[in-house]
ROKETOR-437737 format. One record per atom (N, C-alpha, C, O): residue in three letters; x, y, z. Coordinates in Angstrom, 3 decimals. Layout:
N
['ALA',[X,Y,Z]]
...
// end
This chain:
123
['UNK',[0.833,-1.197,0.000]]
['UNK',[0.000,0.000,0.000]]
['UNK',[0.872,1.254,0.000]]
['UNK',[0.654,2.200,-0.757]]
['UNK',[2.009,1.210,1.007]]
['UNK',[2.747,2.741,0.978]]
['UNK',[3.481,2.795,-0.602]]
['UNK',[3.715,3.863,-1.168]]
['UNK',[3.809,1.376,-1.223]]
['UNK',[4.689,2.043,-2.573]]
['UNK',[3.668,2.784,-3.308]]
['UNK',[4.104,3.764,-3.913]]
['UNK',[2.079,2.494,-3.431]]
['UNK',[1.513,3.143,-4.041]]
['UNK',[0.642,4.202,-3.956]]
['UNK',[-0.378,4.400,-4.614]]
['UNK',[1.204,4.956,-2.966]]
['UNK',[0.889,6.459,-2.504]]
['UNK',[0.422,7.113,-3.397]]
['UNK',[-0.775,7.307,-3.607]]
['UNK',[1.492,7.581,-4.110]]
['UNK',[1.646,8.544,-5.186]]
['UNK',[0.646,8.462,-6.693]]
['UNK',[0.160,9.377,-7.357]]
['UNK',[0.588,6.810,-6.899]]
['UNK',[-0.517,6.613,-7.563]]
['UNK',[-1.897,7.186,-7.384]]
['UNK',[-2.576,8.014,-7.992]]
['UNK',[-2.101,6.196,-5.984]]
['UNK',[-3.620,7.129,-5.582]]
['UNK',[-3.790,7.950,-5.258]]
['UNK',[-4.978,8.269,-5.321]]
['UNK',[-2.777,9.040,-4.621]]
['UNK',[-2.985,10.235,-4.320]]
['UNK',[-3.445,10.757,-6.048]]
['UNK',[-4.580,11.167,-6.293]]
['UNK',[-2.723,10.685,-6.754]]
['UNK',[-3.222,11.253,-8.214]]
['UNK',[-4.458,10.810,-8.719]]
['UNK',[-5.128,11.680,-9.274]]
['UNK',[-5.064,9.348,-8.650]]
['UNK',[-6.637,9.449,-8.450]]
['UNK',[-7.085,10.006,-8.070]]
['UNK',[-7.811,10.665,-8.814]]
['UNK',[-7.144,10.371,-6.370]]
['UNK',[-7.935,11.050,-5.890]]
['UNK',[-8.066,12.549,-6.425]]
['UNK',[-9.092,13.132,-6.774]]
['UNK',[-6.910,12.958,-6.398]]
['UNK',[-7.246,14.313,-7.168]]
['UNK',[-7.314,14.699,-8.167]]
['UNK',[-7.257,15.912,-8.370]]
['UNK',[-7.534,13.365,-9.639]]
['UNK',[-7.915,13.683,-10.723]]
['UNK',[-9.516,13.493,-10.588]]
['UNK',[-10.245,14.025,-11.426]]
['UNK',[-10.144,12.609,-9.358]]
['UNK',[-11.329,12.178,-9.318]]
['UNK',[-12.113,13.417,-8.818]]
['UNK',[-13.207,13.524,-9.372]]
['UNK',[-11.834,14.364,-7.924]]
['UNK',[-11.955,15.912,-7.248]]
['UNK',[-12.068,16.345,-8.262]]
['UNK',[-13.259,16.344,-8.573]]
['UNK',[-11.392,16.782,-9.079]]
['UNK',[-11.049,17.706,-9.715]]
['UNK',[-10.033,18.893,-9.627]]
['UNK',[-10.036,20.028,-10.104]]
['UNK',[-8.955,18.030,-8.647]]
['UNK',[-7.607,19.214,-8.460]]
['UNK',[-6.954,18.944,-9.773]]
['UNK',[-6.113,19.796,-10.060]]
['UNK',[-7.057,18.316,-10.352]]
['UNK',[-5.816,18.483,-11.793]]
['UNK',[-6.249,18.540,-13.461]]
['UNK',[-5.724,18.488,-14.574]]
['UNK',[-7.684,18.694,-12.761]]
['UNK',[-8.448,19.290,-14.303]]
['UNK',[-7.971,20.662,-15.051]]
['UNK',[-7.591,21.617,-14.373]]
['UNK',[-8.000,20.711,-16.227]]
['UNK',[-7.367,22.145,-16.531]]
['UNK',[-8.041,22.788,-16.396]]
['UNK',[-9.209,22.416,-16.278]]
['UNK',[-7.719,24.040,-16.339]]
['UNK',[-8.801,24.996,-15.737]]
['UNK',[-8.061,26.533,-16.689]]
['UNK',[-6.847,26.650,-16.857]]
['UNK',[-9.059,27.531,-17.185]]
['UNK',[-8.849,28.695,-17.325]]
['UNK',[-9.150,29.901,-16.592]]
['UNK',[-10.249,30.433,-16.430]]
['UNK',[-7.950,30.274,-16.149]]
['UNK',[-7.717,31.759,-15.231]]
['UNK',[-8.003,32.689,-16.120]]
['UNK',[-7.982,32.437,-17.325]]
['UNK',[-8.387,34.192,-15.511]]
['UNK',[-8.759,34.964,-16.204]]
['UNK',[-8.110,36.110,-15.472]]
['UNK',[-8.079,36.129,-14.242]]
['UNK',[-7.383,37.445,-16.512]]
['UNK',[-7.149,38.541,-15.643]]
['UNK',[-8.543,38.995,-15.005]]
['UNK',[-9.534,38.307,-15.254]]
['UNK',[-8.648,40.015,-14.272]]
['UNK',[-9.590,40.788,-13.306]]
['UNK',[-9.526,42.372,-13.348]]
['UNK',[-9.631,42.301,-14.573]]
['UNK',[-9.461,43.520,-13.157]]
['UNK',[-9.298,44.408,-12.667]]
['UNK',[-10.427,45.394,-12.555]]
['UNK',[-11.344,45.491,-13.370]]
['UNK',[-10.311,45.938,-11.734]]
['UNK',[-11.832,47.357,-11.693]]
['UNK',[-11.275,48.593,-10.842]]
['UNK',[-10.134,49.052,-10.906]]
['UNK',[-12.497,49.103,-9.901]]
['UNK',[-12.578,50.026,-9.014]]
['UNK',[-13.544,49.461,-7.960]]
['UNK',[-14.473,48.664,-8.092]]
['UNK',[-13.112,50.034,-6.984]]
['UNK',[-14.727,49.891,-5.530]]
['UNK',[-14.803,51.218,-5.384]]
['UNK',[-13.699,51.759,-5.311]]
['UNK',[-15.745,51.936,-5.314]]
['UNK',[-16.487,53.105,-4.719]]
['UNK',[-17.049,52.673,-3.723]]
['UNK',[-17.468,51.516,-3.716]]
['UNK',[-17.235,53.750,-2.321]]
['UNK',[-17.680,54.277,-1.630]]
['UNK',[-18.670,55.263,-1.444]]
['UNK',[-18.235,56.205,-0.782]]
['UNK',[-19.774,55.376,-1.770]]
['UNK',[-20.268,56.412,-1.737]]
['UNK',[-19.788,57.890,-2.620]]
['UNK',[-19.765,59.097,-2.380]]
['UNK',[-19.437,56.986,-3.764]]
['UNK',[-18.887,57.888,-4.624]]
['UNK',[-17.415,58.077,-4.874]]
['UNK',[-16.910,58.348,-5.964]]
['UNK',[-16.705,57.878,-3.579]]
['UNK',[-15.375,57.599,-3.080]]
['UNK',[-14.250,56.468,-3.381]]
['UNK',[-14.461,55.448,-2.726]]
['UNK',[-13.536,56.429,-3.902]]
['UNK',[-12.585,55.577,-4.131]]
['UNK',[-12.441,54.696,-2.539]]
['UNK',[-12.359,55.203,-1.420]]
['UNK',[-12.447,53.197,-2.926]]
['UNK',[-12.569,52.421,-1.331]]
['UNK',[-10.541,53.017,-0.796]]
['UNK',[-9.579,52.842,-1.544]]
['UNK',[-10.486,53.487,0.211]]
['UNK',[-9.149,54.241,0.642]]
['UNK',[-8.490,52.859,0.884]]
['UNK',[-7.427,53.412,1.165]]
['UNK',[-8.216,51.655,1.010]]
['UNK',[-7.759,50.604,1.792]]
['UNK',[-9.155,49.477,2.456]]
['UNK',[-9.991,49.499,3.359]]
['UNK',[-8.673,48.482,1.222]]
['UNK',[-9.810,47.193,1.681]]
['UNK',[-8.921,45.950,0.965]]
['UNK',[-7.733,45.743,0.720]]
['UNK',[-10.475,45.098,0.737]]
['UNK',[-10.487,43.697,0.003]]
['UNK',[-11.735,43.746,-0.165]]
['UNK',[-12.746,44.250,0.324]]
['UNK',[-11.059,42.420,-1.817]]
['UNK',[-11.850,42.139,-2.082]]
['UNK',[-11.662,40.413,-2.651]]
['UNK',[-10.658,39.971,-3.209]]
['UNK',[-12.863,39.679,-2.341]]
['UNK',[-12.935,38.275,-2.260]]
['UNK',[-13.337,37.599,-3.381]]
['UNK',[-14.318,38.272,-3.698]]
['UNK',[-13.261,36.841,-4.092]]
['UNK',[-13.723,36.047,-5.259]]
['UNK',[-14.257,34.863,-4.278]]
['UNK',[-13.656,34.528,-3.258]]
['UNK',[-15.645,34.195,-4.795]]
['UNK',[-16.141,33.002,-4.052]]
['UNK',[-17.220,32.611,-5.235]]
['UNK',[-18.234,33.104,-5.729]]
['UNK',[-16.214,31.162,-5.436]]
['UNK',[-17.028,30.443,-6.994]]
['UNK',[-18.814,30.065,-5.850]]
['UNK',[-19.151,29.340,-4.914]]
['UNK',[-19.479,31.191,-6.823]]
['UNK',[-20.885,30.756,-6.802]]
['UNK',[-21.930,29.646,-7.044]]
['UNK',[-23.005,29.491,-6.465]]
['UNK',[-21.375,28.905,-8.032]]
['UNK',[-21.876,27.276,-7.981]]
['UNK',[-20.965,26.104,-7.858]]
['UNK',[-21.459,24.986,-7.710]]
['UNK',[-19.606,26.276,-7.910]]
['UNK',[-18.626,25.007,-7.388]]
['UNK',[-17.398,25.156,-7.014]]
['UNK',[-16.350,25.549,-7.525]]
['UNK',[-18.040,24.423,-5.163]]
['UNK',[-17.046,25.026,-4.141]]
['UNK',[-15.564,24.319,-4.641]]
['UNK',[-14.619,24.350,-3.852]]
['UNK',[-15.448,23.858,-5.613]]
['UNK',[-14.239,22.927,-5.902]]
['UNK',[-13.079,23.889,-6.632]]
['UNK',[-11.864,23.767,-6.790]]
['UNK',[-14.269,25.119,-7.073]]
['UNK',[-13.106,26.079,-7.984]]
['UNK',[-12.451,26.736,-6.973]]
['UNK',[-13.297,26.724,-6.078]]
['UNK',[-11.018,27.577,-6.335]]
['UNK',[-10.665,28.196,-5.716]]
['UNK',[-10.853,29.324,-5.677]]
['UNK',[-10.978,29.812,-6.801]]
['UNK',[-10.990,30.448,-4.356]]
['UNK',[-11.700,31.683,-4.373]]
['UNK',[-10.031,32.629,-4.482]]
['UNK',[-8.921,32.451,-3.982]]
['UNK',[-10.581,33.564,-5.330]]
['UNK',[-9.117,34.389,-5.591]]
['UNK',[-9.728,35.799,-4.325]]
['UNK',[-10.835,36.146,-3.915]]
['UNK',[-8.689,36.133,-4.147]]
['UNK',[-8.470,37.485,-3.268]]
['UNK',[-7.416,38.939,-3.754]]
['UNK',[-6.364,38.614,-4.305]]
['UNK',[-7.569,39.902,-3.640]]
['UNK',[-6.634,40.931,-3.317]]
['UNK',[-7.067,41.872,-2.659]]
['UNK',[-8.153,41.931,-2.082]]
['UNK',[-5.888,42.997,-2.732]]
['UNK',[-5.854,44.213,-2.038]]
['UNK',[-6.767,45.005,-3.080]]
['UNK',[-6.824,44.716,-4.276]]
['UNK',[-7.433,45.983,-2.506]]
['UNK',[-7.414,47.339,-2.746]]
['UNK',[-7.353,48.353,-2.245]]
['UNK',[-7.720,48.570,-1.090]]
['UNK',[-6.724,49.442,-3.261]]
['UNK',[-5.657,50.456,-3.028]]
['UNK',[-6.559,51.911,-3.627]]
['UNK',[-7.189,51.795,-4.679]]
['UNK',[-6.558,52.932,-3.052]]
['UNK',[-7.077,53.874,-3.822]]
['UNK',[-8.507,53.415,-5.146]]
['UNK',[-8.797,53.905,-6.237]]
['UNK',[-9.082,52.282,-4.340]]
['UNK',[-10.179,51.852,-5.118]]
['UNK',[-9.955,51.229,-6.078]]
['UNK',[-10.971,50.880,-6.679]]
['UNK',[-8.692,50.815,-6.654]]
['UNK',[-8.257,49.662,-7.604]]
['UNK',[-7.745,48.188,-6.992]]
['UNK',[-7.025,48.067,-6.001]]
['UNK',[-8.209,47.241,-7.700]]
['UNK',[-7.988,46.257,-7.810]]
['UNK',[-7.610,45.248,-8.993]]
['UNK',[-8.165,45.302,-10.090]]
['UNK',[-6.865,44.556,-8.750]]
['UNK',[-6.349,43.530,-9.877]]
['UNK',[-6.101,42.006,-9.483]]
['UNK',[-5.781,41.565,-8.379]]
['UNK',[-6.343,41.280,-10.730]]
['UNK',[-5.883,40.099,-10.314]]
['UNK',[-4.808,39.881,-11.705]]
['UNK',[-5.120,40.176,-12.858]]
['UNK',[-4.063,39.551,-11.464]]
['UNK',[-3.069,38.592,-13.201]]
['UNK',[-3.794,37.143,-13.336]]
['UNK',[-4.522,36.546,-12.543]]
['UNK',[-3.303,36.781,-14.698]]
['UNK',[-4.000,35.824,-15.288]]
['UNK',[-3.511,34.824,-14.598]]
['UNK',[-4.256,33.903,-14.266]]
['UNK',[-1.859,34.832,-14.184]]
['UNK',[-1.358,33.497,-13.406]]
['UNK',[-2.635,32.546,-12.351]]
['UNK',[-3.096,31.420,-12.166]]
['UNK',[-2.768,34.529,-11.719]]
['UNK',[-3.330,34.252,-10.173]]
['UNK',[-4.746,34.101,-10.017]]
['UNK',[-5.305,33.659,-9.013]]
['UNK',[-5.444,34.605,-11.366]]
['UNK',[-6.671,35.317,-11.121]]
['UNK',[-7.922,34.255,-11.132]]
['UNK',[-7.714,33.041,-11.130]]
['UNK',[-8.949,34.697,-11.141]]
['UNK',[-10.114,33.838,-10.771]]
['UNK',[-9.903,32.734,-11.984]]
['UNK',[-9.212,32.981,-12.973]]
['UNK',[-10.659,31.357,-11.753]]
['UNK',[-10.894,30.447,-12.791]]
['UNK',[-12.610,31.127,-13.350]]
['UNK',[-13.489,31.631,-12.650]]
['UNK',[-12.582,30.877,-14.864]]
['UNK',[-13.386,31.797,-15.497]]
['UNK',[-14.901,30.575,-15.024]]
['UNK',[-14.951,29.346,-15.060]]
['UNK',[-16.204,31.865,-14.513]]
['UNK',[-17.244,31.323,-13.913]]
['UNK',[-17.592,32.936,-13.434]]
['UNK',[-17.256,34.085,-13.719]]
['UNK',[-18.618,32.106,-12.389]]
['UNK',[-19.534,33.172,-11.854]]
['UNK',[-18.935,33.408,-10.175]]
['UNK',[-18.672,32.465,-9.428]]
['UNK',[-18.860,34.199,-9.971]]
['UNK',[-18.080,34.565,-8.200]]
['UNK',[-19.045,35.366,-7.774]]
['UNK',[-19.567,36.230,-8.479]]
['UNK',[-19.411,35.072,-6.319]]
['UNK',[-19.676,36.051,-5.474]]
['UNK',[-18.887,36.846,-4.677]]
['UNK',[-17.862,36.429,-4.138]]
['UNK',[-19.395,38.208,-4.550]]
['UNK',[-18.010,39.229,-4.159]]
['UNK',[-18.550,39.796,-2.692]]
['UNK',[-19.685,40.195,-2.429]]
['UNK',[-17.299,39.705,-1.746]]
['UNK',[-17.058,40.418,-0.521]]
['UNK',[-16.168,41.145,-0.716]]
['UNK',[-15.140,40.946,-1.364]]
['UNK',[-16.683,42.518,0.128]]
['UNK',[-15.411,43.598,-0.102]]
['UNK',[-15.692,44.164,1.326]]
['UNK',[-16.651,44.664,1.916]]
['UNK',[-14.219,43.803,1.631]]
['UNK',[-14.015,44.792,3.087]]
['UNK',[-13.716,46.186,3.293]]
['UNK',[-12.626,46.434,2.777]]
['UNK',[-14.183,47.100,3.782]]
['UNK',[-13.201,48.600,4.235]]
['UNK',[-12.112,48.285,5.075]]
['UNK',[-12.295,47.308,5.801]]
['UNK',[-11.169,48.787,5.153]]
['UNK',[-9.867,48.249,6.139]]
['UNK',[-9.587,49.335,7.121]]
['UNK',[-9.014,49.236,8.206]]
['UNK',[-10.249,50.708,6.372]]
['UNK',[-9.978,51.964,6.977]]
['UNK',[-9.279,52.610,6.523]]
['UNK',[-9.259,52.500,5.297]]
['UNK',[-8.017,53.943,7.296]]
['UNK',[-7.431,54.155,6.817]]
['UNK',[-6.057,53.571,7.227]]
['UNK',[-5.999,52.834,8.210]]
['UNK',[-4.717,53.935,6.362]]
['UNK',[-3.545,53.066,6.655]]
['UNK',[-3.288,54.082,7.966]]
['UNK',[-3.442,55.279,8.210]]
['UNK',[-2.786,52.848,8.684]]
['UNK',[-2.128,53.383,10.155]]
['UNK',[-1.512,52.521,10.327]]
['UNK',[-1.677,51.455,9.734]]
['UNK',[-0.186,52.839,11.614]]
['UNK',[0.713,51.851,12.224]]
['UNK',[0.256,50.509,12.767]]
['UNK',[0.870,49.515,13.155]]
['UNK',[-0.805,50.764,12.682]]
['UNK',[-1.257,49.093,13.756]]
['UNK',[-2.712,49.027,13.236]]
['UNK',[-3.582,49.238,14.080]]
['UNK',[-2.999,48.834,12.303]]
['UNK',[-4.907,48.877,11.607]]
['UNK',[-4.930,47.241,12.414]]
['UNK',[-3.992,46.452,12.532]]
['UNK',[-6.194,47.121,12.834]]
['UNK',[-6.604,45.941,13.559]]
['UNK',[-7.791,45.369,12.896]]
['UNK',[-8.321,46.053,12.021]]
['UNK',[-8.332,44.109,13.210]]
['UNK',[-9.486,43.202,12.541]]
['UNK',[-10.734,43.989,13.289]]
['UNK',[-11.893,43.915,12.879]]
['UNK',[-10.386,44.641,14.276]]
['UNK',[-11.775,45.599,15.207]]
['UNK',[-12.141,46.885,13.990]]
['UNK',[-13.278,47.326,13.820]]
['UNK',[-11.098,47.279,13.336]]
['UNK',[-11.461,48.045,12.321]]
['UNK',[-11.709,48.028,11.159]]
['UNK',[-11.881,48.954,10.365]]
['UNK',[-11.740,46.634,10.999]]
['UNK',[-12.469,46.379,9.677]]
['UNK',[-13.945,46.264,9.321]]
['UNK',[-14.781,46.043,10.198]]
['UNK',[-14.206,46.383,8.294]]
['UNK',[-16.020,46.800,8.044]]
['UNK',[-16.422,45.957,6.825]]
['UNK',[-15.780,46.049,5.778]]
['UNK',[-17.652,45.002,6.968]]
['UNK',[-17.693,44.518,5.707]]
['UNK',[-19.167,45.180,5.107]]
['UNK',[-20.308,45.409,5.506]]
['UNK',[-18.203,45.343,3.679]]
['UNK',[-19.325,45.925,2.921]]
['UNK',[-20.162,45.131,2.017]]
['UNK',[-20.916,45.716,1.238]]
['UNK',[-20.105,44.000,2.045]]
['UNK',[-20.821,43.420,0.835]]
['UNK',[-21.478,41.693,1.518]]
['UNK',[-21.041,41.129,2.521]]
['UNK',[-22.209,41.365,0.922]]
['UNK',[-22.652,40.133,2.020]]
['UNK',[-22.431,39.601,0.583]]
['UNK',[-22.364,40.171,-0.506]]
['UNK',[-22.288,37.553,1.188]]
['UNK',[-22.005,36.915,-0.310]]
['UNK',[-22.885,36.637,-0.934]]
['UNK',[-23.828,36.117,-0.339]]
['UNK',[-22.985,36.836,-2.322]]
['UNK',[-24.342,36.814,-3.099]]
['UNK',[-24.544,37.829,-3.779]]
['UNK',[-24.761,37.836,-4.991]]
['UNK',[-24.469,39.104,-2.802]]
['UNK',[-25.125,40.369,-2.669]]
['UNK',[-24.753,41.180,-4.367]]
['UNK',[-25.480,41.996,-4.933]]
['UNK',[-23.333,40.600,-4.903]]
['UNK',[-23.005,41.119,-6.059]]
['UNK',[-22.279,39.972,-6.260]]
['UNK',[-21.587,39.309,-5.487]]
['UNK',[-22.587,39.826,-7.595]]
['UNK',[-22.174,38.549,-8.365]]
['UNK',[-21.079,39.226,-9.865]]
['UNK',[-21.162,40.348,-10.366]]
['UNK',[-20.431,38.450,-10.138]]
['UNK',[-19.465,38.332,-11.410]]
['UNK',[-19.894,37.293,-12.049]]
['UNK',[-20.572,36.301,-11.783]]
['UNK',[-19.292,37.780,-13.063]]
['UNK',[-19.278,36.584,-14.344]]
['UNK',[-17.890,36.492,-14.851]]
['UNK',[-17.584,37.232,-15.786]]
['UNK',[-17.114,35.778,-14.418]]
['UNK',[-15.322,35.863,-15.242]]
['UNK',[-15.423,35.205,-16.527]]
['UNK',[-15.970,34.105,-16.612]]
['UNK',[-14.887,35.856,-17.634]]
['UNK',[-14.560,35.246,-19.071]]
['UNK',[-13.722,35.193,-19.106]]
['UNK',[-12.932,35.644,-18.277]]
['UNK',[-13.433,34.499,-20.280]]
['UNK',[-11.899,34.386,-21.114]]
['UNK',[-11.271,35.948,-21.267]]
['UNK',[-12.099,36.859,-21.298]]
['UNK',[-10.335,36.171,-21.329]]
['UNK',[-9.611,37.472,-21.880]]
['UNK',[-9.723,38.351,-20.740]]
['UNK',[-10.095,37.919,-19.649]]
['UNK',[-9.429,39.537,-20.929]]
['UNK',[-9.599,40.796,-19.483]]
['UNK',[-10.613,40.603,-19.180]]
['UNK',[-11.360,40.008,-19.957]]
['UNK',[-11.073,41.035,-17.892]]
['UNK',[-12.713,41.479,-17.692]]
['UNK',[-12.259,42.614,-16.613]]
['UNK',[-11.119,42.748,-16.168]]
['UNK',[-13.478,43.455,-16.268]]
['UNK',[-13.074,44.661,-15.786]]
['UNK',[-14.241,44.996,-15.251]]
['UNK',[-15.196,45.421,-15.902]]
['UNK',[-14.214,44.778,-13.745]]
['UNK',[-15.553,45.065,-12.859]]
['UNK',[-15.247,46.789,-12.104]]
['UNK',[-14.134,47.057,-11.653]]
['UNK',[-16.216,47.649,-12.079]]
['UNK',[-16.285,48.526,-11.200]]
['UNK',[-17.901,48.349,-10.350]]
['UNK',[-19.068,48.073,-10.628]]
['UNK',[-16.906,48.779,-8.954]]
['UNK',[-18.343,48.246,-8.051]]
['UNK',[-18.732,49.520,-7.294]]
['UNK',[-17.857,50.182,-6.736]]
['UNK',[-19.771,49.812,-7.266]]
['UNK',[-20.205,51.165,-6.533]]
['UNK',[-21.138,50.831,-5.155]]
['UNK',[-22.205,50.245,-5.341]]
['UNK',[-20.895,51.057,-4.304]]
['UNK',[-21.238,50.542,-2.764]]
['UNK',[-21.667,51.957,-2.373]]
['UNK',[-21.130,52.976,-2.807]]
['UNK',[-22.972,51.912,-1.269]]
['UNK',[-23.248,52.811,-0.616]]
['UNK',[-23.066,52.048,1.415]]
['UNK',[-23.134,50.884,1.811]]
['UNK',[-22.828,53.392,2.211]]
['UNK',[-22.821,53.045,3.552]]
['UNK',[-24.506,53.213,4.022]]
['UNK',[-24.851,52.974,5.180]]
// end
């Protein structure tokens, strides 16, 4: 059984679906605030019908966000969370974070090639 680890470990995760090919897609947009560029947050990718695809994440900065094609979502439908972080300070804490978006609440569609979301949020 131990010489053939490596075998079944590769079943199992061709049977999952960890070694299916898959197409990434770049990402990039804006988050508004109330009109406002989001000053310092996130924002969450969460595959909306299969928990098997992986959820992509980044920063945003002055209300931009990006993902690269390496990194970026597998092309589908995502539900989006976006946090406020506040503003930058020496010690920003998880007590000061704010979430702005519940999951569901705004949905994507990732394609092939660029795609380019801007999201406009009210408080």
């Amino acid at each position: 059984m131990l010489s053939t680890w490596k075998e079944r470990l590769a079943a199992w995760l061709k049977t999952n679906g960890f070694l299916a090919p898959i197409e990434r897609a770049e990402v990039k947009g804006n988050v508004r605030v109330n009109g406002q560029p989001l000053r310092w947050g996130t924002i969450t990718l969460l595959p909306a019908d299969n928990d098997r695809l992986p959820s992509a994440f980044a920063m945003v900065s002055q209300g931009q966000f990006s993902f690269s094609k390496p990194v970026g979502p597998v092309v589908g439908d995502y539900d989006v969370v976006v946090y406020d972080l506040g503003g930058v300070v020496a010690e920003p804490s998880i007590d000061d974070a704010l979430l702005l978006t519940r999951s569901a609440a705004i949905r994507f569609r990732v394609a092939s090639g660029p795609n380019v979301f801007d999201i406009e949020l009210k408080r």
